[in-house]
C-alpha positions as CSV (number, residue, x, y, z in Angstrom):
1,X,38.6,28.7,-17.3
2,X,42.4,28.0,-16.3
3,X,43.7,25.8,-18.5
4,X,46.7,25.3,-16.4
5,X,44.6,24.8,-13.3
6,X,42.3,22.4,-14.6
7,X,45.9,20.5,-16.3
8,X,47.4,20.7,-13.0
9,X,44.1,19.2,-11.3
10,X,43.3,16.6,-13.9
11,X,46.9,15.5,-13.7
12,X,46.6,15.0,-9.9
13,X,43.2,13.6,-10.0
14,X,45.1,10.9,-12.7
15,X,47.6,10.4,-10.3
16,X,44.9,10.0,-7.6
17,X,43.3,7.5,-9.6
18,X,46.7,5.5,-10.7
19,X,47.7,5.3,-7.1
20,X,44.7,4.3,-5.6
21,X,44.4,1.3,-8.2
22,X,48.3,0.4,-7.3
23,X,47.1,0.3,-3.4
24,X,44.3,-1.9,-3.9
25,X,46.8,-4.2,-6.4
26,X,48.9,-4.2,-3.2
27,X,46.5,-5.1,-0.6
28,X,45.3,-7.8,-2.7
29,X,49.1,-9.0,-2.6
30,X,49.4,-8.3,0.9
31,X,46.0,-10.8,1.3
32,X,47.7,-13.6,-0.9
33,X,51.5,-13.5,0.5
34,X,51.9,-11.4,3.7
35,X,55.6,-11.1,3.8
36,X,58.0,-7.9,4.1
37,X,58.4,-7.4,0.4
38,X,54.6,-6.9,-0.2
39,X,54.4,-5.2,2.8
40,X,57.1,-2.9,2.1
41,X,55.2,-2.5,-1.5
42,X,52.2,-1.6,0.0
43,X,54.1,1.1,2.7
44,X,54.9,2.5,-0.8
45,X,51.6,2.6,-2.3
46,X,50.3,4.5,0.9
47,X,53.0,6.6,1.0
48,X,52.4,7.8,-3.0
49,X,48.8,8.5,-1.9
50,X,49.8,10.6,0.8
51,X,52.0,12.1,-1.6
52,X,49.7,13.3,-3.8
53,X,46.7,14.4,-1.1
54,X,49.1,16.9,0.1
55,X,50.1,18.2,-2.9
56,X,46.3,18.5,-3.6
57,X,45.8,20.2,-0.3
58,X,48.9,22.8,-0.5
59,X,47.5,23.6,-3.7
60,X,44.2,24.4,-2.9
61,X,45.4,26.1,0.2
62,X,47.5,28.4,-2.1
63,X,44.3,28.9,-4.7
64,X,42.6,30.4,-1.5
């Protein structure tokens, strides 16, 4: 066991998690006022996710 892997990957799985509940609290926003400060909001939200997939990916591409 790595204990700084498994930190690192239960931090980004965390992160995953938090973001993915923060999108779905935007959509639900975008679905009640569709306007350009939800949207914006939810650009945000997709954005973090993004975010944290490629840092998931560059790190498993570096872990071989």
């Amino acid at each position: 066991m790595n204990v700084l892997a498994d930190s690192f990957e239960d931090s980004v799985r965390f992160d995953f998690q938090q973001a993915c509940l923060e999108l779905a609290e935007a959509e639900r926003a975008l679905r009640l006022r569709n306007d350009a400060t939800t949207q914006a909001r939810l650009d945000r939200c997709r954005a973090r996710v993004d975010q944290i997939l490629d840092m998931w990916n560059e790190a498993a591409s570096r872990r071989g």
